[in-house]
PDB file of N, CA, C, O and CB in Angstrom:
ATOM      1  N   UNK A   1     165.367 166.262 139.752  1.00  0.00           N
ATOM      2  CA  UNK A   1     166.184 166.432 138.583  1.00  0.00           C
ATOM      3  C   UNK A   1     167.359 165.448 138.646  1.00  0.00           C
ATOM      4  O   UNK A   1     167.797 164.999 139.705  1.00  0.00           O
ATOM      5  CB  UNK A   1     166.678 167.891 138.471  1.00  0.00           C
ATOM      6  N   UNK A   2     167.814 165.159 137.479  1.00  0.00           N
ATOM      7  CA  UNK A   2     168.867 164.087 137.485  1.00  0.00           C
ATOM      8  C   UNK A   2     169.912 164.912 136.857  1.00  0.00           C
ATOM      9  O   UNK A   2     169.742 165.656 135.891  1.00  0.00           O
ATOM     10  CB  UNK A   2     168.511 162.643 136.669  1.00  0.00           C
ATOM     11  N   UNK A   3     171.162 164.681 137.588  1.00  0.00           N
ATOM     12  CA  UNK A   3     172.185 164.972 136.567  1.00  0.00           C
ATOM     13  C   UNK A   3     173.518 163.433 136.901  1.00  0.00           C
ATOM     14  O   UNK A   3     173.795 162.451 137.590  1.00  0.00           O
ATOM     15  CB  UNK A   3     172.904 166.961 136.951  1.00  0.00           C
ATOM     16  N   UNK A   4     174.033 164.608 135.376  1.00  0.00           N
ATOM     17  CA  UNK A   4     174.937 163.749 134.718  1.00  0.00           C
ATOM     18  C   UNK A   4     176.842 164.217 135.357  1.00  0.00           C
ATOM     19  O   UNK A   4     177.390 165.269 135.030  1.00  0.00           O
ATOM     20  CB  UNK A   4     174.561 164.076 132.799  1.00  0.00           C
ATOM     21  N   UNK A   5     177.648 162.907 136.466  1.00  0.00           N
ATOM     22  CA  UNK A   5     178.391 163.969 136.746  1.00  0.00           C
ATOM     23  C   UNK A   5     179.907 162.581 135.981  1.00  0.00           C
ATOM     24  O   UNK A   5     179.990 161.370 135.780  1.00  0.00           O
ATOM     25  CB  UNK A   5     178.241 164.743 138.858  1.00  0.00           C
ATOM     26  N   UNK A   6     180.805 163.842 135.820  1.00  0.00           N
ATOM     27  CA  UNK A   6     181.599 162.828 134.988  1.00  0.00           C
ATOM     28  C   UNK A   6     182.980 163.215 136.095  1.00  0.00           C
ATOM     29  O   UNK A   6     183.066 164.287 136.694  1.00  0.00           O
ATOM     30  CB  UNK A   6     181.771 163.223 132.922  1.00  0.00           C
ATOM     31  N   UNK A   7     184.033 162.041 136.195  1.00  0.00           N
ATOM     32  CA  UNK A   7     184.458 162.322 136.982  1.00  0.00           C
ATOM     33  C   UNK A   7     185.869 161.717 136.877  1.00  0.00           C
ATOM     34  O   UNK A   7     186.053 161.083 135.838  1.00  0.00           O
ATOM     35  CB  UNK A   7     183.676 162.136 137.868  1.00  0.00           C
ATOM     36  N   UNK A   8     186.802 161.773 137.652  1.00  0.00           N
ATOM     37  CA  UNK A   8     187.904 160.893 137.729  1.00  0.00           C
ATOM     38  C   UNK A   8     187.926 160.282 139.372  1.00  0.00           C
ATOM     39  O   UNK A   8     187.779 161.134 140.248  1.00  0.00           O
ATOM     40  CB  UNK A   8     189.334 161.778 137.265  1.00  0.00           C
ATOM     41  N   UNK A   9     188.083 159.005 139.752  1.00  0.00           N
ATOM     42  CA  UNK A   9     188.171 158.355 140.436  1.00  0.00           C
ATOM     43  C   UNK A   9     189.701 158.775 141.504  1.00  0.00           C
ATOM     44  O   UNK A   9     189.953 158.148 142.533  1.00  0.00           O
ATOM     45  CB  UNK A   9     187.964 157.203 139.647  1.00  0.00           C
ATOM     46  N   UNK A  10     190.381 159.681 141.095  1.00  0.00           N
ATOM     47  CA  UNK A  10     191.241 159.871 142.352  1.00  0.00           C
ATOM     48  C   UNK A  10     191.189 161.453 142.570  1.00  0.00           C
ATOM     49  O   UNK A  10     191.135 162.019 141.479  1.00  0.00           O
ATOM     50  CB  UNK A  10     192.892 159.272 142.150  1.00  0.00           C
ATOM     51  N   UNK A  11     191.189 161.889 143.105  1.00  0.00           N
ATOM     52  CA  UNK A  11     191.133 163.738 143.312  1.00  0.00           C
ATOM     53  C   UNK A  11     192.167 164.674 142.703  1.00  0.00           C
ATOM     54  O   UNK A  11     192.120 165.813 142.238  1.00  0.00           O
ATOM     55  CB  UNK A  11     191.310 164.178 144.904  1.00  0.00           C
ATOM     56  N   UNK A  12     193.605 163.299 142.971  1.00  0.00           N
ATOM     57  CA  UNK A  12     195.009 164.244 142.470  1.00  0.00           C
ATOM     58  C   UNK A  12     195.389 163.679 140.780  1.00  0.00           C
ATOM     59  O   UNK A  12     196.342 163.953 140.050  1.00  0.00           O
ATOM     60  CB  UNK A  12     196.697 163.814 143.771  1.00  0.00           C
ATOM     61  N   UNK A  13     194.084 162.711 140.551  1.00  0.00           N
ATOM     62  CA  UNK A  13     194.437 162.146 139.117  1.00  0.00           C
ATOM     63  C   UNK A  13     194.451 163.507 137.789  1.00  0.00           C
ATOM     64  O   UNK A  13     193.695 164.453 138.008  1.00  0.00           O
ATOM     65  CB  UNK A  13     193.055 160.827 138.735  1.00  0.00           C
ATOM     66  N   UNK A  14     195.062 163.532 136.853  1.00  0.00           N
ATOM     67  CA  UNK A  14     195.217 164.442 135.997  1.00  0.00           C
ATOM     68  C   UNK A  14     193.789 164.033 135.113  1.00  0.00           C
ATOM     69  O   UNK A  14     193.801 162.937 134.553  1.00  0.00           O
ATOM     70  CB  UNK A  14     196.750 164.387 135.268  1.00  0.00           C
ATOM     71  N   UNK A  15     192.707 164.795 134.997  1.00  0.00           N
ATOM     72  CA  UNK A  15     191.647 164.064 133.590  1.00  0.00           C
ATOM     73  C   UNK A  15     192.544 163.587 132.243  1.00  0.00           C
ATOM     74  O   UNK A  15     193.448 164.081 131.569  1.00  0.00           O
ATOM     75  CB  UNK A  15     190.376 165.475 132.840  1.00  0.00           C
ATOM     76  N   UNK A  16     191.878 162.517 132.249  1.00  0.00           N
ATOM     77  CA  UNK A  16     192.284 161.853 130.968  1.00  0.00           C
ATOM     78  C   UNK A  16     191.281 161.132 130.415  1.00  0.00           C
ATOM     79  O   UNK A  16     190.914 160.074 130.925  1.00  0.00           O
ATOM     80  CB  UNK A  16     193.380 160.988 131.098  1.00  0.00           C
ATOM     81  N   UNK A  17     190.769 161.599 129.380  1.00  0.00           N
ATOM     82  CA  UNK A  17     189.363 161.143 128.700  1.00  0.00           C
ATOM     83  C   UNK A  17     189.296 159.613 128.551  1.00  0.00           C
ATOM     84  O   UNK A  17     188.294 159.340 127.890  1.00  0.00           O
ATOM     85  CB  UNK A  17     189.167 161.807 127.158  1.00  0.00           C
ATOM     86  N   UNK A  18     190.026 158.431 128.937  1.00  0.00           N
ATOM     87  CA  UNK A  18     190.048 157.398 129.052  1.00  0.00           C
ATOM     88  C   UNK A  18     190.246 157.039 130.274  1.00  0.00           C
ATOM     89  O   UNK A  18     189.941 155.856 130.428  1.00  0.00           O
ATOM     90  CB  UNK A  18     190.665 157.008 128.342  1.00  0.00           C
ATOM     91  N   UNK A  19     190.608 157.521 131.177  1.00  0.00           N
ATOM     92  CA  UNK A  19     189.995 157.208 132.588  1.00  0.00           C
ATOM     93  C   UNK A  19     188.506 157.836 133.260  1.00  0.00           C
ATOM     94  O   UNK A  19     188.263 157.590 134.442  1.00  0.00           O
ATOM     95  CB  UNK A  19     191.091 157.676 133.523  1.00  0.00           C
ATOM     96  N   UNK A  20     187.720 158.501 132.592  1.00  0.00           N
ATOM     97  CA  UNK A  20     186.878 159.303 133.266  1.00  0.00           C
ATOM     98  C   UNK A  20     185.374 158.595 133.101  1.00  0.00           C
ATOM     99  O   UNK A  20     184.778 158.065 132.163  1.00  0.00           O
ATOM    100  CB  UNK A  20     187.013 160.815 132.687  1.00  0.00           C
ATOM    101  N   UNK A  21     185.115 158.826 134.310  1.00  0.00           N
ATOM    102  CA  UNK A  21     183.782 157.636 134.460  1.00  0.00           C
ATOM    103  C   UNK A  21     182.518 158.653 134.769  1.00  0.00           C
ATOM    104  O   UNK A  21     182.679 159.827 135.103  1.00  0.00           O
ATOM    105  CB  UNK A  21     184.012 156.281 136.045  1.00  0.00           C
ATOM    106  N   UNK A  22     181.109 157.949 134.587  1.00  0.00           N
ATOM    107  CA  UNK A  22     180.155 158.900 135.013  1.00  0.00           C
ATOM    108  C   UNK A  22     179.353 158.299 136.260  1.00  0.00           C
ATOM    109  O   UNK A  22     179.707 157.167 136.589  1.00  0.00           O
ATOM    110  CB  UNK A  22     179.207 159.271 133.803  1.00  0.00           C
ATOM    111  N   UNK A  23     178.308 158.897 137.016  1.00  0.00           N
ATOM    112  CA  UNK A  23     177.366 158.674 137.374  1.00  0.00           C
ATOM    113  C   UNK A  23     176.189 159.439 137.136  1.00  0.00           C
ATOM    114  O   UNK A  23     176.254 160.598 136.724  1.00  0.00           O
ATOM    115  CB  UNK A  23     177.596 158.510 138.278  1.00  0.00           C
ATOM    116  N   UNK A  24     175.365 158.989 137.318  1.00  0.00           N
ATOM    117  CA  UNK A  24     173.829 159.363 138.256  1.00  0.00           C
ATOM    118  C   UNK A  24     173.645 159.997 138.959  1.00  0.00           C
ATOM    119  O   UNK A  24     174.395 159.688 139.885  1.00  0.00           O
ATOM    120  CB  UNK A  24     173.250 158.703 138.938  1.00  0.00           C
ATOM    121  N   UNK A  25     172.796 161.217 139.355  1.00  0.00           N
ATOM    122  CA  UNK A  25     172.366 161.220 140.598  1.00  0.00           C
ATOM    123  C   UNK A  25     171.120 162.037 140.751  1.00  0.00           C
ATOM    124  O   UNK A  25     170.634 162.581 139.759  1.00  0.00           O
ATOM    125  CB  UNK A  25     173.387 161.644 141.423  1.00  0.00           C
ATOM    126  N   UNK A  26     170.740 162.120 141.574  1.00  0.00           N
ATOM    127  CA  UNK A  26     168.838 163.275 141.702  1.00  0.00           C
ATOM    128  C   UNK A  26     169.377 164.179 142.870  1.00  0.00           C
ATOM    129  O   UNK A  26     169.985 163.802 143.872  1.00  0.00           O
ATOM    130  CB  UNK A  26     166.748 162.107 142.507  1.00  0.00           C
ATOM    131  N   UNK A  27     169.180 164.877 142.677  1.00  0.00           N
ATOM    132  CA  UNK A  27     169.437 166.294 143.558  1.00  0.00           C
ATOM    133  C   UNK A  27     168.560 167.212 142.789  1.00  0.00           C
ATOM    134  O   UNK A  27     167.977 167.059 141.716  1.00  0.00           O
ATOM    135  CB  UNK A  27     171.163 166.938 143.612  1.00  0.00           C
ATOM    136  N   UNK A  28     168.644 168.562 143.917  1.00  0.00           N
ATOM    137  CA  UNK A  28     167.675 169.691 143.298  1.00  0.00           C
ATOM    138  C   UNK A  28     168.323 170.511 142.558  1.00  0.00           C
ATOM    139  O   UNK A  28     167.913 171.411 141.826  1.00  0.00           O
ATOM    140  CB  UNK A  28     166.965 170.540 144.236  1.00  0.00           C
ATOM    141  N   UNK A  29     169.199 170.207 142.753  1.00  0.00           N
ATOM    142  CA  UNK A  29     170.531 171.734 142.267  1.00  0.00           C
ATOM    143  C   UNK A  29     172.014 171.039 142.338  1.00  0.00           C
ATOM    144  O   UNK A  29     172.325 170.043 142.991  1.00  0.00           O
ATOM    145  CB  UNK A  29     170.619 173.453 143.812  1.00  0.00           C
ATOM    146  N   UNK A  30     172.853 171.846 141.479  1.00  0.00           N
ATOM    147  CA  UNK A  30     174.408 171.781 141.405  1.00  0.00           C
ATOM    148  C   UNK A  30     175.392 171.219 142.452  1.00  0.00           C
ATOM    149  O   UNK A  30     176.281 170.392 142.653  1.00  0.00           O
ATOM    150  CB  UNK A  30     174.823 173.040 141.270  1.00  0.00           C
ATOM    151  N   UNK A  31     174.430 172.506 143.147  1.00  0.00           N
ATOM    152  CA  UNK A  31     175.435 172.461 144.813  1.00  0.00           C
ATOM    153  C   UNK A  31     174.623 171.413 145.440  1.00  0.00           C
ATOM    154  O   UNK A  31     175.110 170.888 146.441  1.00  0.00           O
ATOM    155  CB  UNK A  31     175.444 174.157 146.055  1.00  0.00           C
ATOM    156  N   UNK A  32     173.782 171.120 145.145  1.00  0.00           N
ATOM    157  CA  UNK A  32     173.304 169.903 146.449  1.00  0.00           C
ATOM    158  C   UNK A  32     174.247 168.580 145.664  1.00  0.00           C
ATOM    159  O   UNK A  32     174.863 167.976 146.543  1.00  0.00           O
ATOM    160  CB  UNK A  32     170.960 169.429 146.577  1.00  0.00           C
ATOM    161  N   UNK A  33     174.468 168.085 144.488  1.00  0.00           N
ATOM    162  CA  UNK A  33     175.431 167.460 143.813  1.00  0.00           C
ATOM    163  C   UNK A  33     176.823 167.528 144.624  1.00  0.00           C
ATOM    164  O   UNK A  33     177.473 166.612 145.129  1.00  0.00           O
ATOM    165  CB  UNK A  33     175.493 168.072 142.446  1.00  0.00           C
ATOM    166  N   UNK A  34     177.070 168.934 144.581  1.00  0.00           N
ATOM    167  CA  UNK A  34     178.623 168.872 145.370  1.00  0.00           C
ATOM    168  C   UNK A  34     178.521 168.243 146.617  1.00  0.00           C
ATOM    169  O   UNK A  34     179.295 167.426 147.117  1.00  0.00           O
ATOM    170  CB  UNK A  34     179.316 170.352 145.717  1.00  0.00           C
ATOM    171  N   UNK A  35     177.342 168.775 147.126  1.00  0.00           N
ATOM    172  CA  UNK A  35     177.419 168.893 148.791  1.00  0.00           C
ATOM    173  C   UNK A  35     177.221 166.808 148.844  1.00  0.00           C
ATOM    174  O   UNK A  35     177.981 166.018 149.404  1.00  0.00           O
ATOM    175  CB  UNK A  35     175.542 170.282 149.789  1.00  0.00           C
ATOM    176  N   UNK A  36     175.959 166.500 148.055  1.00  0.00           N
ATOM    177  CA  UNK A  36     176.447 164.659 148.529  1.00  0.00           C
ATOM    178  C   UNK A  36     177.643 164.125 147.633  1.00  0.00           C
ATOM    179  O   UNK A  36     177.611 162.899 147.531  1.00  0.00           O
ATOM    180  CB  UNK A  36     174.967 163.317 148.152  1.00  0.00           C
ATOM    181  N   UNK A  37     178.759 164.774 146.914  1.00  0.00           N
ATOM    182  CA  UNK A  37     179.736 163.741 146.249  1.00  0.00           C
ATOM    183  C   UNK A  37     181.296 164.703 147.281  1.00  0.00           C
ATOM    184  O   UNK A  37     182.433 164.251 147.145  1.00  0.00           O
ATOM    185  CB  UNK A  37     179.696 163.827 143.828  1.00  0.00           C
ATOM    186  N   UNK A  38     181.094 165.721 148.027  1.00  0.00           N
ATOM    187  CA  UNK A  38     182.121 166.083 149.057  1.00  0.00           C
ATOM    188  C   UNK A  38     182.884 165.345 149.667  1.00  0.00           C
ATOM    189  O   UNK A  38     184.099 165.398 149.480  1.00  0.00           O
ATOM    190  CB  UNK A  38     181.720 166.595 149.914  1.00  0.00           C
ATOM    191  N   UNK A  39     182.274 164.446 150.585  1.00  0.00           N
ATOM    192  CA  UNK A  39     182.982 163.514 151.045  1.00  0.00           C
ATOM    193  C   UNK A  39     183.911 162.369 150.136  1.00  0.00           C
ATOM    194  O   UNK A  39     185.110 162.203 150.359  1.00  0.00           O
ATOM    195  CB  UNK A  39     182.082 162.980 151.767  1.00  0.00           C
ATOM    196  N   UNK A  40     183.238 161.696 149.196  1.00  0.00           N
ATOM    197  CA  UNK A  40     184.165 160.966 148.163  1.00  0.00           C
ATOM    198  C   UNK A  40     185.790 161.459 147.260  1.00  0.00           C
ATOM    199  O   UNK A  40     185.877 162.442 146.523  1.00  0.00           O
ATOM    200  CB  UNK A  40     183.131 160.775 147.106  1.00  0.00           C
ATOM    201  N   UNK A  41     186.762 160.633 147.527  1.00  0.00           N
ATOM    202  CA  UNK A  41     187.782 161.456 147.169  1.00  0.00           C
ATOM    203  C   UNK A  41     187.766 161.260 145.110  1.00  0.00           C
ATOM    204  O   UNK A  41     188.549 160.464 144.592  1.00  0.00           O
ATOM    205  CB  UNK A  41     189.399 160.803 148.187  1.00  0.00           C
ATOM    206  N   UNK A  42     186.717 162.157 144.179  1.00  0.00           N
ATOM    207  CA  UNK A  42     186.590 162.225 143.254  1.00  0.00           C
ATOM    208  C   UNK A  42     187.282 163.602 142.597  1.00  0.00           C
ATOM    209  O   UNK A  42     186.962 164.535 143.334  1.00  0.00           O
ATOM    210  CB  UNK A  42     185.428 161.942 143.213  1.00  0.00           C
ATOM    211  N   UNK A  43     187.939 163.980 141.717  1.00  0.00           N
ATOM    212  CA  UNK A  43     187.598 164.881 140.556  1.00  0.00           C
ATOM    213  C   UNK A  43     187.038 164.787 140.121  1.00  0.00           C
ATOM    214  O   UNK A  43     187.095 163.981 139.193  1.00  0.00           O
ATOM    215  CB  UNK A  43     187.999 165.150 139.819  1.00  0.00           C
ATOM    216  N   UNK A  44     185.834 165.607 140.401  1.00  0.00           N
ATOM    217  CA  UNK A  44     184.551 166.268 139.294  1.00  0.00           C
ATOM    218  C   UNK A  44     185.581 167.037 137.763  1.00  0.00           C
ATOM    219  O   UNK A  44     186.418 167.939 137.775  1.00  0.00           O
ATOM    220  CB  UNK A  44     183.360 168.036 140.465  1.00  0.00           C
ATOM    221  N   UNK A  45     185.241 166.511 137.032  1.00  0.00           N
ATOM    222  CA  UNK A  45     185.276 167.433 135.936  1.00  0.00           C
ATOM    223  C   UNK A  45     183.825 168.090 135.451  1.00  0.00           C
ATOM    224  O   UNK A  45     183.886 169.307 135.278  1.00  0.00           O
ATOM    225  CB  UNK A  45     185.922 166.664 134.783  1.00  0.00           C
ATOM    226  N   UNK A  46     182.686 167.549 135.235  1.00  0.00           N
ATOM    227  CA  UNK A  46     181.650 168.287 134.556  1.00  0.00           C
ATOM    228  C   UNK A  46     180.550 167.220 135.769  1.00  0.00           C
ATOM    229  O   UNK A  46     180.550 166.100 136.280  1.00  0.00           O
ATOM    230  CB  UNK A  46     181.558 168.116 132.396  1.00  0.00           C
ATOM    231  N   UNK A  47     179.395 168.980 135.730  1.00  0.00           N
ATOM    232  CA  UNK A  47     177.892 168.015 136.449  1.00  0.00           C
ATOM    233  C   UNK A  47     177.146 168.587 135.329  1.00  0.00           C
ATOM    234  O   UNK A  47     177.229 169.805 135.169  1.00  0.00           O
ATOM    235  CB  UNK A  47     177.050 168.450 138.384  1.00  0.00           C
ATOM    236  N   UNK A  48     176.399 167.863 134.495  1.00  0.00           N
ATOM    237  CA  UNK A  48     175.461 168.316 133.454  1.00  0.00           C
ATOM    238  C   UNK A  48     173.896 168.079 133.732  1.00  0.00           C
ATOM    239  O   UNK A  48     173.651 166.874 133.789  1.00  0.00           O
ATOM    240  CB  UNK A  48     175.844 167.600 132.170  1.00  0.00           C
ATOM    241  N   UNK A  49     172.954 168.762 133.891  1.00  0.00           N
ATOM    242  CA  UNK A  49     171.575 168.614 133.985  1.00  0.00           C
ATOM    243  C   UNK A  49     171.108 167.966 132.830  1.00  0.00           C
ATOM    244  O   UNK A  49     171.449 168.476 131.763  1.00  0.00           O
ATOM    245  CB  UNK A  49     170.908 169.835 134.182  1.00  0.00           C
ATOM    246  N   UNK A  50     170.245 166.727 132.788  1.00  0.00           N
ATOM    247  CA  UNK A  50     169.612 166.180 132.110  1.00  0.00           C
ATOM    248  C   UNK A  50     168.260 166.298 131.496  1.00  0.00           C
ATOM    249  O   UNK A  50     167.302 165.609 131.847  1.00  0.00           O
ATOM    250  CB  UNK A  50     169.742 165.498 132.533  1.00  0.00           C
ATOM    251  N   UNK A  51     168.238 166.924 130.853  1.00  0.00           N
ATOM    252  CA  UNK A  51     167.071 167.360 130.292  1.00  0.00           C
ATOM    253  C   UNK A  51     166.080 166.142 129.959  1.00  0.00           C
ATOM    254  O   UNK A  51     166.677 165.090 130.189  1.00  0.00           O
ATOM    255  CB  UNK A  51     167.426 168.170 129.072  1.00  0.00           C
ATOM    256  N   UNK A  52     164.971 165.952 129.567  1.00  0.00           N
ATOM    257  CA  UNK A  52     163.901 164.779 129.175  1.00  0.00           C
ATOM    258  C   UNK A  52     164.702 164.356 128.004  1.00  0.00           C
ATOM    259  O   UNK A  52     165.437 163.390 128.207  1.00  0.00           O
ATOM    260  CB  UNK A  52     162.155 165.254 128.775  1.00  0.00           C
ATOM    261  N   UNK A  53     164.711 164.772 127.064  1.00  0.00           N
ATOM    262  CA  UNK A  53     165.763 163.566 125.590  1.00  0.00           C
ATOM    263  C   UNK A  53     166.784 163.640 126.273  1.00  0.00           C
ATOM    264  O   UNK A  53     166.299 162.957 127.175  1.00  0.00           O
ATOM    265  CB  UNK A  53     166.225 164.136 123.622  1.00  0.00           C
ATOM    266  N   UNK A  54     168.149 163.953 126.782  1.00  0.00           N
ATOM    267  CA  UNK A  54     168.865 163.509 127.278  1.00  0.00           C
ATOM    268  C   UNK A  54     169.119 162.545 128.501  1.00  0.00           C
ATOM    269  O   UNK A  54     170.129 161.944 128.868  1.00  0.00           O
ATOM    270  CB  UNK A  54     169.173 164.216 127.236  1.00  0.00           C
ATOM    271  N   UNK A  55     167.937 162.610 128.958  1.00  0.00           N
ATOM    272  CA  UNK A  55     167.793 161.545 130.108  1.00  0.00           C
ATOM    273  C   UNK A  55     167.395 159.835 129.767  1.00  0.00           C
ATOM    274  O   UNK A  55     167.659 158.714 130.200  1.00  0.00           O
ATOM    275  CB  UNK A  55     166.568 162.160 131.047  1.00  0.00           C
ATOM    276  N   UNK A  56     166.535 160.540 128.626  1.00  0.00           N
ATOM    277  CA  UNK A  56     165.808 158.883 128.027  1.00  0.00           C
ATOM    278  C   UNK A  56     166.911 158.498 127.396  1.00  0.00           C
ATOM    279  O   UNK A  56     167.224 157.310 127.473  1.00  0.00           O
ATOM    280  CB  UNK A  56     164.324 158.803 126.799  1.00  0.00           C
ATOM    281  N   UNK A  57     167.673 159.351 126.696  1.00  0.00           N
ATOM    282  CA  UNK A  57     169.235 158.733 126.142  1.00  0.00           C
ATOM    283  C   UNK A  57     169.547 157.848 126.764  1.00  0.00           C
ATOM    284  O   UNK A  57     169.195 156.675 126.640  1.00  0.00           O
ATOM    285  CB  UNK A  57     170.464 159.529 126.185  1.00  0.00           C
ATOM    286  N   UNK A  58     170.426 158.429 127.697  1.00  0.00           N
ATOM    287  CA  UNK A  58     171.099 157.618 129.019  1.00  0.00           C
ATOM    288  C   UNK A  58     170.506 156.539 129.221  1.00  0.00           C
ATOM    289  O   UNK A  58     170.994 155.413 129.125  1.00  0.00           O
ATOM    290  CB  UNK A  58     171.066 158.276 130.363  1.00  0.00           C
ATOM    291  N   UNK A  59     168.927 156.957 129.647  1.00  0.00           N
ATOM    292  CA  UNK A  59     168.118 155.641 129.951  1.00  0.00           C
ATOM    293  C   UNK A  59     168.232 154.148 129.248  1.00  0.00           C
ATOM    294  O   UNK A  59     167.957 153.050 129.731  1.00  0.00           O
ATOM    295  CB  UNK A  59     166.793 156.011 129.712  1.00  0.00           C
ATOM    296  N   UNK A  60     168.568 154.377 128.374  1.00  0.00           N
ATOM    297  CA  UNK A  60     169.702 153.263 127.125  1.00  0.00           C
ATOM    298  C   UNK A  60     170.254 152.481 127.277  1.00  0.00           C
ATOM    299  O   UNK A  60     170.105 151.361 126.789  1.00  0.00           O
ATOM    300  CB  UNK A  60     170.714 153.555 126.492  1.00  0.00           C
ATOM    301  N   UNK A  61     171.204 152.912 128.134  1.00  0.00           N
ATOM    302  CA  UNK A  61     172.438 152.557 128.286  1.00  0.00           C
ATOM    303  C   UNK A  61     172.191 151.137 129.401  1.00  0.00           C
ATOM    304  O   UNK A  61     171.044 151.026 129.835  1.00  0.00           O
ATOM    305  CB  UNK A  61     173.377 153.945 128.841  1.00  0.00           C
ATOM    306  N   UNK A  62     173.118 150.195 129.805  1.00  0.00           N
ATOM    307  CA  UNK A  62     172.960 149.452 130.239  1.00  0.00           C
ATOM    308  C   UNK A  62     173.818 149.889 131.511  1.00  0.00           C
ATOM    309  O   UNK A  62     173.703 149.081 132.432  1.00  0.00           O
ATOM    310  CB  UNK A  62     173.067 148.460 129.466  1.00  0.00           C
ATOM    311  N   UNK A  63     174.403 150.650 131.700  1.00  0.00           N
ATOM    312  CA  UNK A  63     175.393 151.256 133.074  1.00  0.00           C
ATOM    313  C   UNK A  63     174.843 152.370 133.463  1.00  0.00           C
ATOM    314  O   UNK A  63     175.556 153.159 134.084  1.00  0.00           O
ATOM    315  CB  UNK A  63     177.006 151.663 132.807  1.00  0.00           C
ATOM    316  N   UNK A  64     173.085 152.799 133.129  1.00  0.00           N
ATOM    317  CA  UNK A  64     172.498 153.715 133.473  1.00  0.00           C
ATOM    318  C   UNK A  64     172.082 153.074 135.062  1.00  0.00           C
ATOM    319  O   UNK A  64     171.645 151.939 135.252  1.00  0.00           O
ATOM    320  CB  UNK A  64     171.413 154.123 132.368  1.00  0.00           C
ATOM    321  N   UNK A  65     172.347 154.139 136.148  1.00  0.00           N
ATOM    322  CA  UNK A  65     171.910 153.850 137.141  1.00  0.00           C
ATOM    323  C   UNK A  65     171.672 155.161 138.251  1.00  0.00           C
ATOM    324  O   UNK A  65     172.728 155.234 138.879  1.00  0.00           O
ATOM    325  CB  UNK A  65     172.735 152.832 137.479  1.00  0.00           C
ATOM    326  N   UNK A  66     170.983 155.928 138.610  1.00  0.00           N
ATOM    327  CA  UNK A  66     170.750 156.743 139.256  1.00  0.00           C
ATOM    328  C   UNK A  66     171.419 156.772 140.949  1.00  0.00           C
ATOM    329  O   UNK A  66     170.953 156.068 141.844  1.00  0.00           O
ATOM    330  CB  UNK A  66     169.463 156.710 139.029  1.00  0.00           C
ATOM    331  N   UNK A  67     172.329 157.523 141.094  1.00  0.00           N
ATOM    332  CA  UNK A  67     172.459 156.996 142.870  1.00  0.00           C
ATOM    333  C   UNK A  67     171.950 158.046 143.720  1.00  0.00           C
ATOM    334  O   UNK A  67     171.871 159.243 143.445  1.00  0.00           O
ATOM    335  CB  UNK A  67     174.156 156.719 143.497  1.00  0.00           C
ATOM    336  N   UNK A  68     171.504 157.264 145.133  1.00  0.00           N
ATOM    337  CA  UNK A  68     170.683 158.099 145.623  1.00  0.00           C
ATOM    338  C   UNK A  68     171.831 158.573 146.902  1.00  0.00           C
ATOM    339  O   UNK A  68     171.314 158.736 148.007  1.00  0.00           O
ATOM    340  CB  UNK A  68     169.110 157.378 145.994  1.00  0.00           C
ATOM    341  N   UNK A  69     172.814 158.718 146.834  1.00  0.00           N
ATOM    342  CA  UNK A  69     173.651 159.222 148.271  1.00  0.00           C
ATOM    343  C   UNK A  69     173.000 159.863 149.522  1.00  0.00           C
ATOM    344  O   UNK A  69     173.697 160.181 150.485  1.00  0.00           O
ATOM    345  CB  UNK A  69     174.648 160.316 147.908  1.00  0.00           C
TER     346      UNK A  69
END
């Protein structure tokens, strides 16, 4: 499964919908998401599961890239 995790790049940064970036990633579950982005000093704001039309969406995009941590 792929999800969609959106994030802010410093941990103590306040979200601000113009700093907030996404990635990629394949995991089985939520928590396996947490458990490989733990170590990185990120604010998670949202992990969204990608459903098949929402994935081919993405798939679109030219900054679509899946990471495999």
């Amino acid at each position: 499964m792929v999800y969609k995790v959106l994030y802010q790049e410093d941990s103590l940064e306040i979200p601000v919908r113009e700093h907030t970036k996404s990635l990629y990633i394949e995991a089985s579950s939520e928590r396996e998401v947490r458990q490989l982005l733990k170590e990185k000093n990120i604010n998670i704001e949202l992990i969204q599961l990608l459903d098949e039309a929402h994935l081919a969406y993405e798939q679109q995009s030219e900054f679509f890239r899946v990471v495999n941590d």
